[in-house]
KOLZAGU-752150 format. One line per 10 residues: for each residue x, y, z of N, C-alpha, C. Coordinates in nm, 4 decimals. Layout:
N
X:Y:Z:X:Y:Z:X:Y:Z | ...
end
This chain:
211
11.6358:8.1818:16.2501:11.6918:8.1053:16.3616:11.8330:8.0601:16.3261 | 11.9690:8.0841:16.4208:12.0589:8.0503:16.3676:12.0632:7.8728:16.3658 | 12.1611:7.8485:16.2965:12.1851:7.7338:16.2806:12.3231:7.6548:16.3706 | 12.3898:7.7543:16.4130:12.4994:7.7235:16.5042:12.4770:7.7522:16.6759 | 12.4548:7.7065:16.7843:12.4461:7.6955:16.8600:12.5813:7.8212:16.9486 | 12.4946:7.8503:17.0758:12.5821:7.9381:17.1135:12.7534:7.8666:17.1904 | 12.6808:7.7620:17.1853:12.8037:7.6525:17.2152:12.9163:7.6485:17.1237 | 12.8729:7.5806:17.0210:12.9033:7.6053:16.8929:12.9895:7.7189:16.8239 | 12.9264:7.7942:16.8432:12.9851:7.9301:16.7905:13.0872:7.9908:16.8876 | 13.1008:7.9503:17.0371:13.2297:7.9876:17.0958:13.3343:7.8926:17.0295
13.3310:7.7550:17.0035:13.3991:7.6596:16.9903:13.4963:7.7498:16.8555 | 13.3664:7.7028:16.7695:13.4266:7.7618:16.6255:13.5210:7.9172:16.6257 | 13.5181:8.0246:16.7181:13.5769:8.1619:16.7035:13.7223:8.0718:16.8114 | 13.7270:7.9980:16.8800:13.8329:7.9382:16.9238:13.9366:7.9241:16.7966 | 13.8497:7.8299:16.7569:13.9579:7.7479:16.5977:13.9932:7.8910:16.5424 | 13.8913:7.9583:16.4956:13.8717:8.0872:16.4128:14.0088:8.2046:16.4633 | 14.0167:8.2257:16.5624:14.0940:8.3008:16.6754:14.2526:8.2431:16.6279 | 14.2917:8.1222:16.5760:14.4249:8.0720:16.5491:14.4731:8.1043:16.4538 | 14.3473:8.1041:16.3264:14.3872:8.0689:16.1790:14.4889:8.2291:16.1528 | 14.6307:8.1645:16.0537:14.7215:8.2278:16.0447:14.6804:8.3547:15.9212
14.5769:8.3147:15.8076:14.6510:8.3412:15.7307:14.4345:8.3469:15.6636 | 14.3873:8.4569:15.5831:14.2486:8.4172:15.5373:14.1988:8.3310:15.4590 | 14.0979:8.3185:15.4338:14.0263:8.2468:15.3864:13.8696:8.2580:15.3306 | 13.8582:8.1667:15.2327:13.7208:8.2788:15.1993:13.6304:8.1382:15.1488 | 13.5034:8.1319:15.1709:13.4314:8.0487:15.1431:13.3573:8.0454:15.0102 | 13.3153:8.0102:14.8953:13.3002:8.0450:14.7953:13.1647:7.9532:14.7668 | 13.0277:7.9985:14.7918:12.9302:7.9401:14.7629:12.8512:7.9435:14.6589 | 12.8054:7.8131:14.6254:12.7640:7.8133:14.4980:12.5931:7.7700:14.5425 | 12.4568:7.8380:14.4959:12.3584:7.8141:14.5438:12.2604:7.8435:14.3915 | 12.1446:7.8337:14.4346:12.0237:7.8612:14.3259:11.8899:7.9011:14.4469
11.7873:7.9376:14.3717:11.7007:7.9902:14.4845:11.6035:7.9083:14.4560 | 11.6092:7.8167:14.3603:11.4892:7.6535:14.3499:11.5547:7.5489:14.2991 | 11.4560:7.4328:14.3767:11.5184:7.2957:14.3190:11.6473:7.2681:14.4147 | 11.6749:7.3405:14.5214:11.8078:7.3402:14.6141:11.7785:7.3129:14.7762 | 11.7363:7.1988:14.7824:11.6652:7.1889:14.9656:11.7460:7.2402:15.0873 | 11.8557:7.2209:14.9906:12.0061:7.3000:15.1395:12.0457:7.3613:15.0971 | 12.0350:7.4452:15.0116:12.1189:7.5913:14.9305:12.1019:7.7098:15.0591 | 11.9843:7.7124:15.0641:11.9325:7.8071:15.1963:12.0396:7.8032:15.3629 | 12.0788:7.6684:15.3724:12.0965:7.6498:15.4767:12.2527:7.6615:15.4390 | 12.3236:7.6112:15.3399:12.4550:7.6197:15.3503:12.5083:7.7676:15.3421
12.4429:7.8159:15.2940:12.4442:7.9699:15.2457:12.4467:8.0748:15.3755 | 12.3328:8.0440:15.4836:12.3629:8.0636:15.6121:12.4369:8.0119:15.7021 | 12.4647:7.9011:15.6814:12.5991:7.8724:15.7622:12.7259:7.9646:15.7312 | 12.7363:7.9887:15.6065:12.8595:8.0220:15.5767:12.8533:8.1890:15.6322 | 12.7742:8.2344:15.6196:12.7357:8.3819:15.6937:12.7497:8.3900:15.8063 | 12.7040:8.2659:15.8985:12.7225:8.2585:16.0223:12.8567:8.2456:16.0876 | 12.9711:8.1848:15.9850:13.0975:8.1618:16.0222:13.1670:8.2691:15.9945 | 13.1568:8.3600:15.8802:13.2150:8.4526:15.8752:13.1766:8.5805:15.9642 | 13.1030:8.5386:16.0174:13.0528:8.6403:16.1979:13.1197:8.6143:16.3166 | 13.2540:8.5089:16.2347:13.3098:8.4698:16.4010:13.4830:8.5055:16.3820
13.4685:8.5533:16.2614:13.6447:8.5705:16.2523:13.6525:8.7059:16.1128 | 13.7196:8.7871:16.1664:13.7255:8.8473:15.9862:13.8273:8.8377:15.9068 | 13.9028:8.7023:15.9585:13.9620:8.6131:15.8358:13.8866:8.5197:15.7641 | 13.7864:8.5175:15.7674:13.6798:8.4031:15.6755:13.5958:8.4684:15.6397 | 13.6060:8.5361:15.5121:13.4948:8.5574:15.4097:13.3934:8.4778:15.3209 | 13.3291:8.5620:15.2527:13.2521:8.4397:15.1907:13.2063:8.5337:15.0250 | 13.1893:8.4783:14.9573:13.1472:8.5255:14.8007:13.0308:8.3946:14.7878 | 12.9021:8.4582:14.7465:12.8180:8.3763:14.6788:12.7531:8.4285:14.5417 | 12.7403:8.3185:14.5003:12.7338:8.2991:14.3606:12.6211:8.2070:14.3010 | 12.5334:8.2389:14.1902:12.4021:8.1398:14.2022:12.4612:8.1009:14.0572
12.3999:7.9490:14.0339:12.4694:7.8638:13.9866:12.3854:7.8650:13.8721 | 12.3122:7.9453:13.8277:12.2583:7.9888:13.6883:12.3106:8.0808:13.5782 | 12.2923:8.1584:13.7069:12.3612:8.3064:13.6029:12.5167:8.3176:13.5977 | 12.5754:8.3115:13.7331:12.7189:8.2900:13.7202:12.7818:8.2279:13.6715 | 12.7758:8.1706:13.5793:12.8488:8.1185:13.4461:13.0004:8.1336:13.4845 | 13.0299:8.1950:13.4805:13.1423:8.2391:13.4583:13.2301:8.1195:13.6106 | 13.1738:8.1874:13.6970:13.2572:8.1458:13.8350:13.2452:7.9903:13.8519 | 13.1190:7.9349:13.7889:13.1314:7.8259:13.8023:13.2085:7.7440:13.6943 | 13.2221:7.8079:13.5238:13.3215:7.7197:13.4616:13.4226:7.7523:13.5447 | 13.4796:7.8504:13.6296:13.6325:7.8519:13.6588:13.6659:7.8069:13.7886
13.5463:7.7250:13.8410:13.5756:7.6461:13.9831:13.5536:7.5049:13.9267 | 13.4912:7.4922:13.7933:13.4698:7.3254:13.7786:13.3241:7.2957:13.8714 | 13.2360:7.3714:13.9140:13.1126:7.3079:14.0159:13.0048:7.2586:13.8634 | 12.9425:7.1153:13.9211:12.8404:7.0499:13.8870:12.7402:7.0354:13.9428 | 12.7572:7.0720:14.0809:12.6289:7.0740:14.1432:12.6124:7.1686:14.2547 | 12.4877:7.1337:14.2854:12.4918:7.2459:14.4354:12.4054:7.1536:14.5403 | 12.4000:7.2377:14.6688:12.4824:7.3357:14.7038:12.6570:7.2941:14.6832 | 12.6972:7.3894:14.6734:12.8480:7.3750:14.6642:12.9481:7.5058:14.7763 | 13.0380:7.3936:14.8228:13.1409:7.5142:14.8921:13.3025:7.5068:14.8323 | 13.3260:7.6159:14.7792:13.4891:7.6066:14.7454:13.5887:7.6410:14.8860
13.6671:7.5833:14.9508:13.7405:7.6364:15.0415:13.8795:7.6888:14.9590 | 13.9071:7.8279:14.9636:14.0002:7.8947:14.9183:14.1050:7.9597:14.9958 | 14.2442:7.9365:14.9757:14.3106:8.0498:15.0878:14.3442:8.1431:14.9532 | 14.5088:8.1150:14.9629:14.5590:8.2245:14.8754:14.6036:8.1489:14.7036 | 14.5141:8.0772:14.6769:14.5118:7.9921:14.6002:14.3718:7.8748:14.6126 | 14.3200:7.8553:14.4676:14.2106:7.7253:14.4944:14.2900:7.6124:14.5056 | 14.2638:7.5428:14.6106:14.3778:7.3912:14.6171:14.2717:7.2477:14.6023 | 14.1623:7.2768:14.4994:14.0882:7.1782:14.5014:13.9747:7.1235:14.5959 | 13.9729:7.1615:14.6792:13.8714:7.1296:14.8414:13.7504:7.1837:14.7853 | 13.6725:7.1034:14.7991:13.5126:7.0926:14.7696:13.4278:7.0359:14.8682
13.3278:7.0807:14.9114:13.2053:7.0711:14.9863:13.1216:7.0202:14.9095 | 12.9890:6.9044:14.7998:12.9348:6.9113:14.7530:12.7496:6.8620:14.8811 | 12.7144:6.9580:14.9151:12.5929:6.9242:15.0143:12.6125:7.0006:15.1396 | 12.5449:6.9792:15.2469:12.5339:7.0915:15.3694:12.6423:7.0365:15.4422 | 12.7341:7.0791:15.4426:12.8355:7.0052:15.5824:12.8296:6.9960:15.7071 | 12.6981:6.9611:15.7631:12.6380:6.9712:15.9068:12.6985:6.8327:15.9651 | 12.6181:6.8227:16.0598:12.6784:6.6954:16.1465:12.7705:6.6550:16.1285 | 12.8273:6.5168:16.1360:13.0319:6.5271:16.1661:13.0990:6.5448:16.0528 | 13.0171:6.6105:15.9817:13.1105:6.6559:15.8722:13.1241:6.8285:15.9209 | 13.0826:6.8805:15.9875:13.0893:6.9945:16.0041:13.2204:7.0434:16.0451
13.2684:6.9134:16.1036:13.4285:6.9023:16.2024:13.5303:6.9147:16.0319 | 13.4722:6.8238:15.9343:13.5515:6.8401:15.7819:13.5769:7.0024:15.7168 | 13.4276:7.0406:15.7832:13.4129:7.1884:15.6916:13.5492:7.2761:15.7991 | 13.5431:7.2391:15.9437:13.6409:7.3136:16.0045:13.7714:7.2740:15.9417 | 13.8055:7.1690:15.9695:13.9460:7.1081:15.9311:13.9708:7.1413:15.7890 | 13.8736:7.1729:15.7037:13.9607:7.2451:15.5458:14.0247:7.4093:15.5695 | 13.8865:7.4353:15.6431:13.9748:7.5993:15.6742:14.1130:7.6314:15.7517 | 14.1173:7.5023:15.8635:14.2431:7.5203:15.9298:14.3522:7.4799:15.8028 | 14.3412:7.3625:15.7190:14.4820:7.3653:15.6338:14.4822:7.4782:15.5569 | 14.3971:7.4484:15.4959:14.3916:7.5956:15.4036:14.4167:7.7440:15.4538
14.4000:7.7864:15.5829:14.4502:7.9169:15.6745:14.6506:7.8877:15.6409 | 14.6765:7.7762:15.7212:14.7767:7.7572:15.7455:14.9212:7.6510:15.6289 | 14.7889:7.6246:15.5161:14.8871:7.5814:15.3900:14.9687:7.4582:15.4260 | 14.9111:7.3979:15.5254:15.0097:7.2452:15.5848:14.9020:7.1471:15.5479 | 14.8995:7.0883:15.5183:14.8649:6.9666:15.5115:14.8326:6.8749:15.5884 | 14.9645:6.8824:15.6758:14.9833:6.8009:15.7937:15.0055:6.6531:15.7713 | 15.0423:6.6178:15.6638:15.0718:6.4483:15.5973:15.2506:6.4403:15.6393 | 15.2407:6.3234:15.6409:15.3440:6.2180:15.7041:15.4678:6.2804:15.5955 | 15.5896:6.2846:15.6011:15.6594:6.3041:15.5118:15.6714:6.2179:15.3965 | 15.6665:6.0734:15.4731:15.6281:5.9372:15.3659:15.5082:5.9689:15.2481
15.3685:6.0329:15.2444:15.3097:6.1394:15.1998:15.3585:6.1642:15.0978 | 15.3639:6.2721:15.1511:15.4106:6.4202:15.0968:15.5524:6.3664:14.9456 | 15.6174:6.2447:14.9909:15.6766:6.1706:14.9182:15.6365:6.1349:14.7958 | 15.5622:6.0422:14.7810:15.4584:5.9599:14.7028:15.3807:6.0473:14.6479 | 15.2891:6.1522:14.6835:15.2502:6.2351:14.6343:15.2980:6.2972:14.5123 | 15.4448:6.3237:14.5141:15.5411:6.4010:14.4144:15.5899:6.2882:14.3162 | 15.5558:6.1865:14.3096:15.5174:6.1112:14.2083:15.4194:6.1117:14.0999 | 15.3238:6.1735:14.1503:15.2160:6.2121:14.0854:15.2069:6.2852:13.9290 | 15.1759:6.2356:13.8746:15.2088:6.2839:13.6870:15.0704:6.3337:13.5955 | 14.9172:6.3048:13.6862:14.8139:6.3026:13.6051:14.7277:6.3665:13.7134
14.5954:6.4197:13.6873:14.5281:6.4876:13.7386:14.4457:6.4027:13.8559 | 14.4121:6.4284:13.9472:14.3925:6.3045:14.0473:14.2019:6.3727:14.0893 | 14.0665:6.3229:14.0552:14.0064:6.3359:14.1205:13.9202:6.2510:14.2518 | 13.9046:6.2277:14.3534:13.8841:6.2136:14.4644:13.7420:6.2835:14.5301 | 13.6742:6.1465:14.5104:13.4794:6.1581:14.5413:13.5216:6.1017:14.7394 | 13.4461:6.1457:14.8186:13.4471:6.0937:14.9048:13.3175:6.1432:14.9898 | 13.2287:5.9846:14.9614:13.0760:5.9853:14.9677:13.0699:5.9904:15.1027 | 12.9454:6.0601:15.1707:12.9419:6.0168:15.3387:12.7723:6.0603:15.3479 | 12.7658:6.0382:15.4831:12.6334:6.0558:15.5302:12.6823:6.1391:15.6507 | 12.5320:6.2109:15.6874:12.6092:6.3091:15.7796:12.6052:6.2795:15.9604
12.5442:6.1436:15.9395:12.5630:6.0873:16.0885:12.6333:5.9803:16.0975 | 12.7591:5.9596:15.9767:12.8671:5.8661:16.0009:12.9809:5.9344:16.0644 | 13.0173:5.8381:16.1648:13.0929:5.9102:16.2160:13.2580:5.8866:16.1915 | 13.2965:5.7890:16.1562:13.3836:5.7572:16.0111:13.4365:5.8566:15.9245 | 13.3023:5.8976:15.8491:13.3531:5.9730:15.6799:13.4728:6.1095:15.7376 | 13.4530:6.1664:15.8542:13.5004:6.2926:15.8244:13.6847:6.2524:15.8561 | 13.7134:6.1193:15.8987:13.8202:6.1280:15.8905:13.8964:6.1005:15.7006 | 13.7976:5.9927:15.6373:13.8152:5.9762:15.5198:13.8057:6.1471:15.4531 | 13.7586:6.2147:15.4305:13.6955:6.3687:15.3755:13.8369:6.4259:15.4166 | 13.8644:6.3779:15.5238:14.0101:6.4809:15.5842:14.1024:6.4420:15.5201
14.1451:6.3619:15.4926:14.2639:6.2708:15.4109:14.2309:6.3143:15.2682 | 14.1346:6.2766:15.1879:14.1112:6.3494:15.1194:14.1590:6.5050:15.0956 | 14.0974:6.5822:15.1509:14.1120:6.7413:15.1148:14.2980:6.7672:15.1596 | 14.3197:6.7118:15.2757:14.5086:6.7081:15.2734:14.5805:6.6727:15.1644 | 14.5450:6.5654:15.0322:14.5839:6.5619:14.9737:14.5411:6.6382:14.8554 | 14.4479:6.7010:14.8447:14.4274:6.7776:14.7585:14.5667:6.9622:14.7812 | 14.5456:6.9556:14.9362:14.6003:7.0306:14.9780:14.7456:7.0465:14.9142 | 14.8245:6.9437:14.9720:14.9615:6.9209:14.9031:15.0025:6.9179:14.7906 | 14.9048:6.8503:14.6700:14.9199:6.8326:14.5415:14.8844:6.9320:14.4544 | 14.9287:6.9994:14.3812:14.8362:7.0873:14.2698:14.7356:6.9993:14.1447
14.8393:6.8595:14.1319:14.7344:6.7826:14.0668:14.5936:6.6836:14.1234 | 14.5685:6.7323:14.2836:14.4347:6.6656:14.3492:14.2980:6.7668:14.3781 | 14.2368:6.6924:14.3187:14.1097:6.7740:14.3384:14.0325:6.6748:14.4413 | 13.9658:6.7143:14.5305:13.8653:6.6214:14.6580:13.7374:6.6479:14.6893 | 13.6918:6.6025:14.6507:13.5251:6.6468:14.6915:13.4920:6.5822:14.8262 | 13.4147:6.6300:14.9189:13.3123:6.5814:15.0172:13.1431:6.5657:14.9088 | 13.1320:6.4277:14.9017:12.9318:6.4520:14.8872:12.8941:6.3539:14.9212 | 12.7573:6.4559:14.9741:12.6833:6.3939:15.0562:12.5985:6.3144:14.9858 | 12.5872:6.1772:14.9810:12.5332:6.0975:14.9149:12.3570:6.0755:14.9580 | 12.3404:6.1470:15.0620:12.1861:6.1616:15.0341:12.0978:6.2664:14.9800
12.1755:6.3974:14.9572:12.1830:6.4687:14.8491:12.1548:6.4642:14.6855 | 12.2877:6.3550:14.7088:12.2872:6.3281:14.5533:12.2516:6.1932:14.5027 | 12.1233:6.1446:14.5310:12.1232:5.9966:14.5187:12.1186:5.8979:14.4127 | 12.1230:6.0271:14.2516:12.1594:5.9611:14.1561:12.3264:5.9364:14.1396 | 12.4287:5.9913:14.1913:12.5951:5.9831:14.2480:12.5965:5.8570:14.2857 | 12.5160:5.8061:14.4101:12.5293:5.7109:14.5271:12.4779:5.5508:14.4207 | 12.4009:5.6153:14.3618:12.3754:5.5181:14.2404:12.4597:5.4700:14.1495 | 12.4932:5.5828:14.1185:12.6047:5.5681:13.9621:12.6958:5.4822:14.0332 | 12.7750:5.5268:14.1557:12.9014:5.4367:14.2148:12.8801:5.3716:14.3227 | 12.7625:5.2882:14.3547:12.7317:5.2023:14.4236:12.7691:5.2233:14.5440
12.7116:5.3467:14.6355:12.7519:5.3508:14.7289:12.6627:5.3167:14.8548 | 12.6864:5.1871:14.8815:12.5799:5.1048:14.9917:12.6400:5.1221:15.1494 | 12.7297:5.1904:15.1306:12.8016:5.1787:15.2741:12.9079:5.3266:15.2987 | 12.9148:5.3458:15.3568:13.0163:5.5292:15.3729:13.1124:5.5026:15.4777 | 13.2374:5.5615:15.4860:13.2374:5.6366:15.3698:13.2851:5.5749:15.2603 | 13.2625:5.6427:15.1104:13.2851:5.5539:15.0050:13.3717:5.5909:14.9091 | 13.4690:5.5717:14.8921:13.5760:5.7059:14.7961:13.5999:5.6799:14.6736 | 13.5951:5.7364:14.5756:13.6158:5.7128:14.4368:13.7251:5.7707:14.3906 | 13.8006:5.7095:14.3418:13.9254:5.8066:14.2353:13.9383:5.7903:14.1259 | 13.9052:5.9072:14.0253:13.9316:5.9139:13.8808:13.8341:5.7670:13.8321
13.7520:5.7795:13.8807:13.6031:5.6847:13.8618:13.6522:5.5455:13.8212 | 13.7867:5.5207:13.8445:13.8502:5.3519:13.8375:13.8829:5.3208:13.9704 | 13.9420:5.3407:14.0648:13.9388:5.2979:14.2124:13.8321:5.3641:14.3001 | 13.7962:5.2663:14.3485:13.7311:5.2696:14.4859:13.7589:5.1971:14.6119 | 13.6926:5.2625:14.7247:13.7007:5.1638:14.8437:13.6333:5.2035:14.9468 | 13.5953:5.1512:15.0042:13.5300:5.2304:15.1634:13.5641:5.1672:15.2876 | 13.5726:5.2727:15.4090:13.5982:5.2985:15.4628:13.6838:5.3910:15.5479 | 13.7623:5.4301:15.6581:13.8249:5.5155:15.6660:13.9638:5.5026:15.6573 | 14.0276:5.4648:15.5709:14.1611:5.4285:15.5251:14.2752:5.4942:15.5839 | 14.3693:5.4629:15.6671:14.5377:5.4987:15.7559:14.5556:5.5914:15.6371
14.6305:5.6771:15.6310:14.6466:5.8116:15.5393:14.7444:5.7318:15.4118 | 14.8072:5.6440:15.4550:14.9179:5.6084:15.3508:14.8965:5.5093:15.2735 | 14.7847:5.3897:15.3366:14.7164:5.3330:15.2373:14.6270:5.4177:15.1405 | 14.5181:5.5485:15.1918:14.4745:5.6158:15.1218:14.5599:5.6552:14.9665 | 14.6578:5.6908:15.0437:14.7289:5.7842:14.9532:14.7637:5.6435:14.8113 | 14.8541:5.5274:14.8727:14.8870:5.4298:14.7648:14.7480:5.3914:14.6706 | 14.6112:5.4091:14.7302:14.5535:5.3897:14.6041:14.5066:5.4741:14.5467 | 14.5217:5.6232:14.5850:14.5692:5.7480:14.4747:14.6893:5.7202:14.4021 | 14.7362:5.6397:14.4282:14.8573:5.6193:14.3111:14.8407:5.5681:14.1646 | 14.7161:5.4497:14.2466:14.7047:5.3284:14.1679:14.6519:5.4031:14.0472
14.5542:5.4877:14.1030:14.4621:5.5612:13.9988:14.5157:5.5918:13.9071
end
């Protein structure tokens, strides 16, 4: 049974129909012990049925050794969004519900290599001297996180030193533990700043600085 609606799936070959430039989805799965490996794995099949600029490579997170030391994945399910370069953008969990709008919005920067940040941004950013990682916890019926997740992965976008994760904190509920995440969305940087909520892009960005 698909998982994308025929609604759905016109919407998505819309977006799909723009993107400048490919893209390839890079899944990381196992065939036990993975309650959404199955499902992210078909999603991503299902999207690459709507454009043949969006590919997909999967990869099981046992044997592939290899692909996973050279993406950095710790867990699964996992999605790498890749254009013509890895720019850090991570999926960690099923990106369904309004995060699904996140899983779109990485492929559009990543097609098109913009960012789309304020020049003020894009500024501050190039300040940047140390490796920047960026947790950004959500649930998948907040309707909040996917603007936080977006800010996020833009700056991963722009920077070569930002890495951004999306996870889904009911997924991972020893994560949601470790960094006390009672409320979403919840963002962590370089495991010394935090904050939640959905933060104006430029406050975001100043406490990527702080980090």
């Amino acid at each position: 049974m698909p998982l994308l609606s025929e609604r759905i799936r016109m919407r998505v070959k819309e977006v799909f129909d723009t993107l400048p430039a490919p893209v390839k989805l890079i899944i990381f799965t196992q065939e036990f012990e993975c309650e959404t490996c199955v499902d992210v794995k078909q999603l991503a099949e299902e999207l690459s049925l709507l454009s043949n600029k969006v590919k997909i490579e999967i990869y099981d997170f046992v044997s592939d050794k290899d692909k996973v030391e050279k993406y950095e994945i710790d867990k699964i399910p996992a999605i790498v969004v890749e254009g013509e370069k890895d720019y850090g953008i991570r999926f960690y969990g099923l990106p369904g519900g309004y995060e699904f709008n996140s899983l779109l919005h990485a492929i559009k920067i990543v097609s098109s290599k913009d960012s789309g940040l304020s020049q003020d941004s894009r500024n501050m950013l190039k300040s940047l001297s140390k490796p920047v990682h960026i947790q950004v916890f959500v649930t998948l019926t907040c309707p909040y996180c996917p603007m936080a997740v977006e800010t996020a992965h833009k700056l991963a976008l722009e920077s070569d030193l930002v890495k951004a994760d999306m996870v889904d904190a009911t997924e991972f509920p020893h994560l949601a533990n470790k960094y006390q995440v009672f409320a979403v969305p919840k963002v962590v940087i370089n495991d010394r700043i935090s904050f939640e909520g959905a933060l104006p892009e430029l406050s975001f960005v100043r406490h990527v600085l702080k980090a």
